[in-house]
C-alpha positions in Angstrom: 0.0 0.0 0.0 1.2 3.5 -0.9 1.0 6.3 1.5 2.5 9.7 2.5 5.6 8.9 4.5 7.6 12.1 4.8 8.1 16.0 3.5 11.9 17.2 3.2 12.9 20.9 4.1 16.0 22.2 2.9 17.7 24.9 4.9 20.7 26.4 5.7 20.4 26.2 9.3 18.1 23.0 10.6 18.8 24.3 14.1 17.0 27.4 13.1 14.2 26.1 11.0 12.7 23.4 13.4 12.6 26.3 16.2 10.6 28.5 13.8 8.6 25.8 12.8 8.0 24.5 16.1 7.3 28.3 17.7 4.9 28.9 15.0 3.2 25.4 15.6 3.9 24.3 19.1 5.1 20.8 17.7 8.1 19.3 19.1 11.1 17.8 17.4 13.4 14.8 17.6 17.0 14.6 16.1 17.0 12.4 13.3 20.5 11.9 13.2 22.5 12.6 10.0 24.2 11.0 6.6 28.0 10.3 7.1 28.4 10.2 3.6 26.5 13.4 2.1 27.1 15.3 5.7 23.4 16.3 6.0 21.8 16.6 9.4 18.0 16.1 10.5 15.6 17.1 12.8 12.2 15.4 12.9 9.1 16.7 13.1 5.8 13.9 13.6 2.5 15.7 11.8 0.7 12.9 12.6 -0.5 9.4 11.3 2.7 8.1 10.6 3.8 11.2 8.5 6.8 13.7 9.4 8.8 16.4 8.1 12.6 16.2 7.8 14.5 19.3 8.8 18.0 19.1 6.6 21.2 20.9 6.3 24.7 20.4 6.0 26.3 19.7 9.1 29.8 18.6 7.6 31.2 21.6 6.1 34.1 19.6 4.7 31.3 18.7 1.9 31.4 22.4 0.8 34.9 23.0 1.0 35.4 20.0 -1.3 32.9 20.9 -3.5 30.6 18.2 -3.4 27.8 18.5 -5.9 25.1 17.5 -3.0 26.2 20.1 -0.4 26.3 23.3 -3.2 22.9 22.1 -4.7 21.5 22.4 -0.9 23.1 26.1 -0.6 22.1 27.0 -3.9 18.8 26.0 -3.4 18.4 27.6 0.2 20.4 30.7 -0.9 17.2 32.8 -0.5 15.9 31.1 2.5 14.0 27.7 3.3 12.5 25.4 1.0 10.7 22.1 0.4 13.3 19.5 -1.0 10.9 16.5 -1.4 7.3 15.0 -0.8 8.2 11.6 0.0 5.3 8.5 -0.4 6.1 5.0 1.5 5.2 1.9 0.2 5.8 -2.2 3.0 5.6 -4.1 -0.8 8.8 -4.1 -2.8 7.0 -5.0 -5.6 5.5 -1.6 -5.7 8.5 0.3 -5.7 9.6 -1.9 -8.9 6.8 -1.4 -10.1 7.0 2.2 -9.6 10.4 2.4 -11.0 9.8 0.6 -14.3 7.1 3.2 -14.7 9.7 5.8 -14.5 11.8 4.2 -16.6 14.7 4.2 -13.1 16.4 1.6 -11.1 14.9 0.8 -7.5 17.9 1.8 -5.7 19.1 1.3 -1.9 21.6 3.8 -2.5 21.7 6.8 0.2 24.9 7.6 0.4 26.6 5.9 4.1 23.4 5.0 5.3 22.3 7.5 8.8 23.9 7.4 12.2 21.2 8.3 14.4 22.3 10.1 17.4 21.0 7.9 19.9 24.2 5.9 21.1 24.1 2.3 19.7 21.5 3.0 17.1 22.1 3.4 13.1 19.7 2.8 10.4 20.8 1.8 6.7 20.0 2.6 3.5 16.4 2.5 2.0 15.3 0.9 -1.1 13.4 4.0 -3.4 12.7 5.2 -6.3 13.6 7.2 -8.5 16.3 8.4 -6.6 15.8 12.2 -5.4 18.5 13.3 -8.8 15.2 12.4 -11.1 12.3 13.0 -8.7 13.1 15.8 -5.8 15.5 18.0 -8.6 12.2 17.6 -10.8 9.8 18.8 -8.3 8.0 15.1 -8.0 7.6 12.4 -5.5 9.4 9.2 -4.8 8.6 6.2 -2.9 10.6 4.7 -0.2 10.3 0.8 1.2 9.4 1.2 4.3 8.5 -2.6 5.9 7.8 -1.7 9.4 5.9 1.3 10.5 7.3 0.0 14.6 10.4 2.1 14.2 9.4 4.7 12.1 11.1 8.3 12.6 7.7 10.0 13.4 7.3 8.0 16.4 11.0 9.2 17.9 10.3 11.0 20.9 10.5 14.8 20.9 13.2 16.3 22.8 12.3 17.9 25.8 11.5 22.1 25.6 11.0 21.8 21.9 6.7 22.1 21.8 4.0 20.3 23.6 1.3 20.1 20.9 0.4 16.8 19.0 -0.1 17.2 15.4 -3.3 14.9 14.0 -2.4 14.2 10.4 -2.2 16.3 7.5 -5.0 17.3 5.9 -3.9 19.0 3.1 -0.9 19.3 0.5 -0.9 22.2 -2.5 1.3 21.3 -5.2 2.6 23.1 -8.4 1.3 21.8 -12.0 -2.0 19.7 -12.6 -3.8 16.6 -11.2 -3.1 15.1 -14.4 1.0 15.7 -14.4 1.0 14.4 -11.0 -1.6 11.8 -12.4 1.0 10.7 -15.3 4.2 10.8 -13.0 2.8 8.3 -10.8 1.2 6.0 -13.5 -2.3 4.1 -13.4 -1.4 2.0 -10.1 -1.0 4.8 -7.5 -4.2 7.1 -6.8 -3.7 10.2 -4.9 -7.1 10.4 -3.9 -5.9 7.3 -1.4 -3.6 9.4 0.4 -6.8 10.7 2.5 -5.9 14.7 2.1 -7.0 17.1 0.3 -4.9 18.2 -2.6 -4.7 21.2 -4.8 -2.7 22.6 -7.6 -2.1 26.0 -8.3 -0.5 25.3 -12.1 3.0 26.7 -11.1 6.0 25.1 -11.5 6.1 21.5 -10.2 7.0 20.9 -6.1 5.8 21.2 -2.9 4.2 24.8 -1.9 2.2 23.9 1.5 0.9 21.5 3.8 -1.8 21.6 6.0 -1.8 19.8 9.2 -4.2 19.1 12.6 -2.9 19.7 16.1 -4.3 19.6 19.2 -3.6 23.4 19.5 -5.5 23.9 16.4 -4.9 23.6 12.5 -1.5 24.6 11.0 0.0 25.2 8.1 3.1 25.6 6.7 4.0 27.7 3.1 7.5 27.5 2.2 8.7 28.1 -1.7 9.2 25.0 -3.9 12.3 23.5 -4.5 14.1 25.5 -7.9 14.1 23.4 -11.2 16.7 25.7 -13.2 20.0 23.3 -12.6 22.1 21.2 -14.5 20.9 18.0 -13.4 23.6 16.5 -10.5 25.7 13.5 -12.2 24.7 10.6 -10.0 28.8 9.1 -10.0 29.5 12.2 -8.3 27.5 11.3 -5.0 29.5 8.4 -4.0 30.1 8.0 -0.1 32.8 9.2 1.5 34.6 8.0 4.6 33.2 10.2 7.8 
């Protein structure tokens, strides 16, 4: 079954972001941990119903001074301030994400570059079979589906850290997206119906991404508006993102 799983944010500071965001909403946060081999670091934010949004930023600034292509398209991209990077669906059937990725004419891939040390002592996840990969489907302003088996250790259940927001988000009850029900219609091909995902979605025929999502809480509904992820770029050469030692 195929279901929202996760919204990405893109910002220059994630320290900074998930306090804004969690001021403005009174939803607390968890540390997600971070990649060792792309140097990005999360902080977790549960809206509810087993959906959550990823606060990321570069947290190893040797990635910039090297140049690596991941690390300037996240400052590019957050040059004038926050963004959404990616509207992320889930899928517990393999077969699904094959199926999706044969659609998209992609490889099903497992590759995220040195897995995530969480930041919990003793705890580390791996990497998660998806597709496409977020070169052909975040860069393009479109969603990808993860494999996610077990909902019993999924990051919107981490607890929130303590100080960062009391209130308990519901679900989200609404996405607007650029473009038109049928591009989004098209992208995900005949097997995956957006109507399932139990929100209300609208599209305001800009350029294709993530422009807001609407969430419950018990303090009272919340939203959050943020500009799209910016689709004038060279695409990213996908040899270029290969792990590096931490």
């Amino acid at each position: 079954m195929i279901s929202l799983d996760h919204i990405a944010i893109w910002s220059d500071n994630l320290y900074r972001t998930t306090l804004e965001i969690s001021r403005r909403t009174g939803l607390g946060s968890a540390d997600g941990g971070w990649f060792p081999g792309l140097g990005l670091g999360q902080k977790i934010i549960s809206l509810g119903g087993h959906v959550y949004i990823e606060v990321e930023s570069i947290v190893d600034h040797r990635m910039i001074a090297e140049r690596r292509p991941l690390a300037l398209e996240l400052e590019r991209q957050t040059a004038t301030g926050d963004c959404f990077a990616g509207l992320c669906l889930r899928s517990d059937d393999p077969e699904e994400i094959a199926a999706f990725a044969r659609h998209r004419g992609v490889e099903s891939s497992a590759e995220i570059a040195g897995g995530k040390e969480l930041m919990v002592p003793g705890q580390k996840r791996g990497k998660a079979l998806h597709a496409p990969d977020f070169r052909n489907s975040w860069l393009v302003g479109r969603p990808n589906i993860y494999y996610v088996p077990d909902l019993g250790s999924h990051s919107s259940l981490l607890d929130t850290q303590p100080g960062t927001g009391d209130a308990q988000a519901t679900g989200v009850t609404s996405l607007e997206l650029g473009g038109t029900e049928e591009g989004l219609r098209d992208w995900l091909g005949d097997a995956i119906d957006p109507d399932a995902w139990g929100v209300e979605l609208s599209y305001n025929g800009g350029p294709d991404g993530l422009y807001a999502v609407g969430f419950g809480t018990t303090d009272g509904p919340q939203a959050i508006r943020l500009n799209p992820i910016t689709l004038d770029h060279a695409p990213i050469d996908q040899g270029e993102l290969a792990p590096i030692a931490p």
